[in-house]
N, C-alpha and C positions, 0 to 999 in steps of 0.2 A: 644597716645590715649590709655586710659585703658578701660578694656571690659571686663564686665561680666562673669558667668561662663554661662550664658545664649547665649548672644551674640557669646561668643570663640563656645560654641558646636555648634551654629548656621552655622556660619564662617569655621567651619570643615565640617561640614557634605553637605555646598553647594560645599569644596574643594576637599571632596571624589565625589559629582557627578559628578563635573565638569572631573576629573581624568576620572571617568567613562566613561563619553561618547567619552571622547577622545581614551581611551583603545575602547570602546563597535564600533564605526567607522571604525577601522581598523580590528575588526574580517569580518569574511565569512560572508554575509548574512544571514539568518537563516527563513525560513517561518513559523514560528511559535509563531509569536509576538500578537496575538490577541487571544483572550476567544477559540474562535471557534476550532481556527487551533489546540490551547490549547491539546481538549478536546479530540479533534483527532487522535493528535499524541501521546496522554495518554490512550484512548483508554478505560479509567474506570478504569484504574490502571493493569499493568502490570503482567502477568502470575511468573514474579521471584520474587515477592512483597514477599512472604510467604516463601520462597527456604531459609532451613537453609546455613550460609556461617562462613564462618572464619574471627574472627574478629582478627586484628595484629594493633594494639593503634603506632602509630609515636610517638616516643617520644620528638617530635620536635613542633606537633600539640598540639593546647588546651588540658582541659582535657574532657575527655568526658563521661558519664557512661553508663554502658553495657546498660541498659534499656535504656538510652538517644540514644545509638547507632545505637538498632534494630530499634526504631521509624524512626530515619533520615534513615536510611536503605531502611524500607516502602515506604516515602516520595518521598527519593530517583527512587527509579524503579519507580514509580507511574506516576511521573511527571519530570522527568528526564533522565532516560537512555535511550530514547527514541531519543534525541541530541547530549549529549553528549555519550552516550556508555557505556554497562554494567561493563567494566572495569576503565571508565572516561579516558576513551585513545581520545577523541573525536571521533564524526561521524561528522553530521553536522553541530554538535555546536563546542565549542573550546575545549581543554582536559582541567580538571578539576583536575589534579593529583599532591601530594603535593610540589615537585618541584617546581610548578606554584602557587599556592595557597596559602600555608607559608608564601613566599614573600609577599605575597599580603595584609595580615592580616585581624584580624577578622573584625574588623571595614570596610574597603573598600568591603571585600566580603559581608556585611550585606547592603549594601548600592546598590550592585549591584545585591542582591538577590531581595531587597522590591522595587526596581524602576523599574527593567528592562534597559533594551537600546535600542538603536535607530539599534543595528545589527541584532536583532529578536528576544535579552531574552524577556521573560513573566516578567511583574510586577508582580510577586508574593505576594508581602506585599501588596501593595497598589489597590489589588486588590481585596481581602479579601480573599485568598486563602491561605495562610498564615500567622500567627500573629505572634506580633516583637519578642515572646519566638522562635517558629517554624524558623522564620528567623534565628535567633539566633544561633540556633541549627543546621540548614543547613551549616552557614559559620562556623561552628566547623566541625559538620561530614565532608565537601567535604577536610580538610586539612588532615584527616585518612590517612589508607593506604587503597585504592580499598579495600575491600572486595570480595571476587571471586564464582561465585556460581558455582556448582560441572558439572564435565563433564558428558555428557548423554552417552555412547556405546553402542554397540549391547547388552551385557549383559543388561541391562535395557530396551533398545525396544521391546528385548524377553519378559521382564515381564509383557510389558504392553500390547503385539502384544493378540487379541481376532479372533477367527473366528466363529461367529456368526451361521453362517450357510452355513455347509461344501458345497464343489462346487460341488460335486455329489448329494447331495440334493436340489440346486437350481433347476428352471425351465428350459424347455428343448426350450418351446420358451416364448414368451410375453404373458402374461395373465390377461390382464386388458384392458380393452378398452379405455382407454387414448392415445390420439396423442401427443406420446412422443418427437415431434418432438417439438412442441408447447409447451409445458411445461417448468417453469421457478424454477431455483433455488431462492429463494430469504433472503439472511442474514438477520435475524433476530438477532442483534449484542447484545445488552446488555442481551437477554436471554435467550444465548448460545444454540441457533437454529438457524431450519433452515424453513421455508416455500416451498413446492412445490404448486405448482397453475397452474392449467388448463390454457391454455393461450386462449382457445376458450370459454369456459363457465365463466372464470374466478372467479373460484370458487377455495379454498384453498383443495385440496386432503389431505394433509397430514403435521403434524410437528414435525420434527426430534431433536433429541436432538442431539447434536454434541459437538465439541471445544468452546472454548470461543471465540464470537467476533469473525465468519467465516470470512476468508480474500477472501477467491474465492471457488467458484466451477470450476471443472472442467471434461469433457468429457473423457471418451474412443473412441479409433478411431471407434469402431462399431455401440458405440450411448448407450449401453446396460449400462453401469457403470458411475458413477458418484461419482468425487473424493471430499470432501470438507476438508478443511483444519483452525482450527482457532487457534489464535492469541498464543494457549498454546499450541499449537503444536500438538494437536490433533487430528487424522484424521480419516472420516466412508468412507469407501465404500459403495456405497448406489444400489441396483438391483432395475432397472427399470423395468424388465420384473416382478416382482414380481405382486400378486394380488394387493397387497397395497406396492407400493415401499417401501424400508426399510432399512439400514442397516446391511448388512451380514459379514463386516469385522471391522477391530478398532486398531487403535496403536498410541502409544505419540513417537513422534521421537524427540524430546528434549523438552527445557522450555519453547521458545518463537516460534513463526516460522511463515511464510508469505506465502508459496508458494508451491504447488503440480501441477505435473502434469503427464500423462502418454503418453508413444510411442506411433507413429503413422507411423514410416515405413513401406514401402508393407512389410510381412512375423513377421512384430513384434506387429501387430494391438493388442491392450491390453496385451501383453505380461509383462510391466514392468510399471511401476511410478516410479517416483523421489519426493522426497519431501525436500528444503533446511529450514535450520532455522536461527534464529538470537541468539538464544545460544542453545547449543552451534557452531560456527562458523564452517558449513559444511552442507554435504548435504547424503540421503541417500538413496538407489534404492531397491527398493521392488518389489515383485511378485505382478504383475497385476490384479491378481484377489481373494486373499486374505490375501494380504500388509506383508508378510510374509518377515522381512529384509535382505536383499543380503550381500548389501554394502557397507561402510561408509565413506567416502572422506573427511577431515580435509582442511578447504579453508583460514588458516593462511596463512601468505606471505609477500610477498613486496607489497608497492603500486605501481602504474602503475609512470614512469615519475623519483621522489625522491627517487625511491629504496628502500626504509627505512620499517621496516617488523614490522604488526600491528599484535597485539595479536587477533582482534576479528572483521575480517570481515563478516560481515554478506552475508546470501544468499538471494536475493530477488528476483526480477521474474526468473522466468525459464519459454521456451518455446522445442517445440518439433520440430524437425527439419521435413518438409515434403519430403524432397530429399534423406535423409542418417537416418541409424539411431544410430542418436546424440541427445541429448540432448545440449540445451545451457541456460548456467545458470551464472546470475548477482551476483558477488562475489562485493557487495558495495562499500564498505568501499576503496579499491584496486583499485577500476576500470579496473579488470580483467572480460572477460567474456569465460569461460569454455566450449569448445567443447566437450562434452563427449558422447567418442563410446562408446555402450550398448551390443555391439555383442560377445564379452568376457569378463564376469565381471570380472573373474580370472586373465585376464591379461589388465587391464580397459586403453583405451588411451585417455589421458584426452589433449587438445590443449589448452595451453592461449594465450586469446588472449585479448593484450593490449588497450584501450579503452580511458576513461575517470573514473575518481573518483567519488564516491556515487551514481552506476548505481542504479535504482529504478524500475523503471516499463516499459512496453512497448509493440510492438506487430507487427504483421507482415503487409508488405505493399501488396497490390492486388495482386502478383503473388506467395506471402510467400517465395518469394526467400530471400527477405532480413529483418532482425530483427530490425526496428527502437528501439533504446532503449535508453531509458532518462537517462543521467546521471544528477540528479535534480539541487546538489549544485556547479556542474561546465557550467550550463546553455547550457547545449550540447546535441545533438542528436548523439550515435555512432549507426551508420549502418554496421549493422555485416551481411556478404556474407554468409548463410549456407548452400551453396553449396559450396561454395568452401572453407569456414571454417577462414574466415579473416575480417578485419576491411576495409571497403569500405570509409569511410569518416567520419570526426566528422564533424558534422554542427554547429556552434553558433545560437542559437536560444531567448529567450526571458530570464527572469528571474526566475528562478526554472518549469521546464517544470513538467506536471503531464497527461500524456495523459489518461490514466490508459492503453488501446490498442490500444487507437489511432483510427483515424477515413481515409475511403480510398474514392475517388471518382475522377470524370474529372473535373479539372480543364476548361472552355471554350477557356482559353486562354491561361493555359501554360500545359493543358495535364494531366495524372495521378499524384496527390497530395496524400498527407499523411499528416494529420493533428497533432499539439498538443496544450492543452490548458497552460497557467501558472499559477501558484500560488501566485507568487511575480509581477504580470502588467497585464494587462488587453488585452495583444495580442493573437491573435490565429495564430501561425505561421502555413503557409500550403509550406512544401517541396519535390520537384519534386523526382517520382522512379520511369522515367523511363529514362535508359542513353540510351535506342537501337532508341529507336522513336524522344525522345524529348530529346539529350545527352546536348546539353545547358543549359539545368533545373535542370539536375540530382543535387543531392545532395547539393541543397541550398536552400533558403527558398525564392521560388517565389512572394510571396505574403504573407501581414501580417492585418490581420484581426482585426478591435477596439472590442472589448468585453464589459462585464458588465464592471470589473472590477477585481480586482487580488481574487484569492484563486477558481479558477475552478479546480475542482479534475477529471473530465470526460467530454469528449463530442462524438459523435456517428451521425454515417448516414449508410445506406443500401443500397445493387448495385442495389435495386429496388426503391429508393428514390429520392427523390430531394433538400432534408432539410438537413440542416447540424446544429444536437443541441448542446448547451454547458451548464453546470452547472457552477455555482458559488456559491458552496456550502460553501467556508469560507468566504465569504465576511462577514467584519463586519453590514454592511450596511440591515436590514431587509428585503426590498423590492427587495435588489438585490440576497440574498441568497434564498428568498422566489419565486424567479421567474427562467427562463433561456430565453437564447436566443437564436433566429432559422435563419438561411439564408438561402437562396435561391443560391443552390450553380450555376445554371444558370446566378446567376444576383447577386453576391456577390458584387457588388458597392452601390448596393441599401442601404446594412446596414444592419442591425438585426430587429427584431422582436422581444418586450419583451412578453413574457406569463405568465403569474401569474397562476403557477401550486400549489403553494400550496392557493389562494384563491378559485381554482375550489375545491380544497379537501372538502371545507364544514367544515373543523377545525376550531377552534374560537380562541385556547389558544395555546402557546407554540412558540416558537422559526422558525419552520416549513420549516426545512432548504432542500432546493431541490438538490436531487444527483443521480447521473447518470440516464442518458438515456439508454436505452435497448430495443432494437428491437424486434418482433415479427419474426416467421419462413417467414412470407409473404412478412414484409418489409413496409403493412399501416398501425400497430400500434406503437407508441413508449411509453414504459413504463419509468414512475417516482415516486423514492420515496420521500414520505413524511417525515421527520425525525424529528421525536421530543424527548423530553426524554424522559428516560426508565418509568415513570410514569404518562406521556402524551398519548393522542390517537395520532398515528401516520398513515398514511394509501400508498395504490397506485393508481395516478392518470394516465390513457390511454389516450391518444390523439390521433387522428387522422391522421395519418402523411399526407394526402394529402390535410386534408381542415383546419389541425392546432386547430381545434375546441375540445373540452371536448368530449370522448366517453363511459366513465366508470369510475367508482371512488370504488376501494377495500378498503374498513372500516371493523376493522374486530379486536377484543381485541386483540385477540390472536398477532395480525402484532407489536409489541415490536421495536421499533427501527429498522426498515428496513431500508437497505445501498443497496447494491450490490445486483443487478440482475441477471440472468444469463438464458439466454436460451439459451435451448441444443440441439437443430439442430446448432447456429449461434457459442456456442462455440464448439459445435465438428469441426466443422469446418471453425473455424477462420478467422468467416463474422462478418468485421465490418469497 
């Protein structure tokens, strides 16, 4: 039979997808296969987008030119190095790097770039986010040689380290009549602020300009400083005792970064912060009370398991040890988790300890003895001992776990749980911590909850509550990202409760996607944001955590994209 030149490119291009999905099958799963998770995990496009880099042409690759380069460059970090890896070494996606890619050719990688797969890439072409040149162009660039952007060190945090306003010029106590106990941090992400808000009047005090896209606030052990940290690695020390809180300190500790936090051992209470990033690959310890840099610690290495040594694992949660003072910090990539003594930086002892791959996020279980901590892409909970400074258990749990910190409460029937939601299924796995009372339970997942459905990024309950919330903030599905679900953790068989928290908003237009729950210092308000885009009204809607009913709804221009909440009696001390 003879065939066209129509019909032959038809006949090739269903024999490249067909290839595809059978290659796309065998990768890792990936939760990043829908608009939402997209937009997410892009973040508005990446802090290294604009970072000049060194271009080194394969002569093996297409050809490409210098302006055609930087564009796929942009592209590149915008919408991609976020899965695959700033050096396309792979993270949670596959590695991208031309060994792999060459073989591949330009045609299959354009076919795999405009369709997507069924393992979690984004249709890119076919979705309008890029067009057949842009596609084009992408399966050229990724055949390059990485491109590398420049190391950050101390000499450059010095340049950027500001102290606002020396520490013998601060205040000597609080001067403001605000209950700063009550008081909420809240990310205001696309622009690059931050929102404080009365938690009792409910009224906006004040809005900070900070990093790009804040990833967390976080507390000093006293309650007096508040750390915030975004996406560009940016960090303010903010004085709470100030008449109008503010700002008194400032430093970029590299180009991308997710995480700050400071000590809280007796004798070290605001003494120190840490701050990790995602490039460059490390972490660094600063003076507590005007981020003045210490330390720098490089968290290259082996992976946990294959041994085999990754150029660029990133730092991702870090928490603060209440027993010792350690720091313990989430080296991703590795599935290393780092115990680090703070008590001689000059001679720093740093513990690894082996875990699971692509640790993410986490947080501590009701007695903060032990670190629940998600490793996302190996579908595992490791429970790290920080008292005794070891790996207590990895749990198997759902498909891409996202607790953000996880939620604590009694179980009726099998005793102290610790919660997490998924991203990739619709379970809410609750796992037993306590081994002295309930030692049959410990470290498995007693019970597994039906949810909305996949893409919860957070869920939250309070030792003064009864409710147990969850977001399903990427769900494709509108009515389910637009709502959450609540249980009855008395009577967890009953099922969930849906709530349509962004219809109480009183918004009309936008996407209106609901994320994280956040507690009040009392324990009967729970806060939710509204999230729309950066050019939408977005707002916070209060609920009543004992009658589940609507109690307040924050509308306000100024609220840009609210994500992450944070109140600071509940993160100083590590209720939730």
């Amino acid at each position: 039979m003879f065939l066209n030149k129509t019909h032959r490119r038809g006949l090739v291009g269903l024999s490249l997808l067909a290839m595809l999905t059978q290659f796309a099958l065998a990768e890792t799963p990936t939760a990043h296969g829908n608009e939402t998770m997209r937009d997410y995990q892009a973040g508005g496009g990446s802090p290294l987008a604009n970072v000049p880099m060194h271009q080194d042409i394969n002569p093996l690759a297409p050809k490409i030119t210098e302006a055609e380069f930087e564009k796929a460059k942009r592209v590149y970090f915008e919408r991609c190095a976020g899965c695959h890896g700033v050096l396309r070494k792979g993270a949670t996606g596959k590695p991208l790097t031309p060994d792999i890619t060459i073989p591949r050719g330009s045609e299959y990688l354009k076919v795999f770039i405009k369709y997507g797969s069924a393992g979690g890439m984004p249709n890119w072409g076919t979705s309008g986010v890029l067009n057949d040149a842009e596609v084009d162009l992408m399966a050229r660039y990724i055949q390059q040689t990485p491109p590398a952007p420049p190391e950050y060190g101390m000499k450059d945090m010095e340049a950027s380290w500001k102290v606002i306003v020396p520490v013998d010029k601060r205040p000597k106590k609080k001067m403001n009549n605000l209950n700063l106990e009550n008081l909420f941090s809240v990310t205001l992400r696309d622009a690059g602020e931050i929102a404080l808000i009365d938690g009792d009047s409910k009224k906006i005090v004040s809005i900070l300009n900070t990093g790009y896209a804040v990833h967390i606030s976080r507390m000093s052990a006293s309650g007096r400083y508040m750390f915030v940290i975004g996406r560009d690695a940016k960090i303010n020390l903010i004085d709470l005792w100030m008449e109008k809180p503010d700002t008194v300190a400032e430093i970029k500790v590299g180009m991308e970064a997710r995480s700050v936090e400071s000590s809280k051992a007796k004798g070290y209470e605001d003494k120190y912060a840490i701050a990790g990033t995602y490039w460059p690959p490390q972490f660094v310890i600063m003076d507590g009370d005007t981020l003045k840099p210490r330390k720098i610690v490089a968290t290259r290495g082996m992976t946990v398991g294959t041994q085999a040594y990754h150029p660029e694992p990133r730092v991702a949660a870090i928490v603060s040890s209440h027993f010792n003072p350690e720091f313990f910090v989430n080296v991703k990539e590795t599935g290393m988790v780092y115990s680090v003594d703070y008590r001689d930086l000059n001679n720093l002892k740093i513990k690894m300890i082996e875990a699971a791959p692509f640790l993410h996020d986490g947080g501590f279980e009701s007695t903060h003895r032990y670190f629940m901590d998600a490793a996302n892409a190996s579908n595992k909970i490791a429970v790290i001992d920080t008292k005794e400074g070891k790996l207590e258990k990895l749990v198997e749990v759902g498909k891409t776990p996202h607790p953000g910190r996880g939620a604590n409460f009694i179980d009726p029937k099998f005793g102290p749980v610790w919660a997490t939601g998924h991203l990739g299924d619709d379970t809410i796995a609750l796992i037993g911590t306590d081994p002295k009372k309930h030692p049959d339970n410990a470290w498995k997942v007693v019970r597994s909850l039906k949810g909305l459905g996949g893409g919860s990024l957070f869920l939250k309950t309070h030792p003064k509550s009864k409710n147990l919330w969850v977001d399903t903030t990427l769900n494709p599905e509108p009515k389910v990202s637009q709502s959450v679900a609540v249980w009855d953790i008395n009577n967890l068989e009953k099922g969930n409760e849906l709530i349509p928290i962004g219809e109480w908003s009183g918004i009309k237009d936008g996407p209106k996607r609901i994320v994280q729950p956040e507690y009040n210092m009392a324990g009967d308000e729970v806060w939710f944001s509204v999230w729309n885009g950066k050019d939408q009204e977005s707002a916070i809607v209060v609920v009543d955590d004992k009658t589940r009913k609507l109690k307040a709804v924050i509308r306000d221009p100024r609220l840009v994209t609210p994500t992450g909440k944070f109140n600071v009696f509940n993160t100083q001390h590590d209720v939730y």
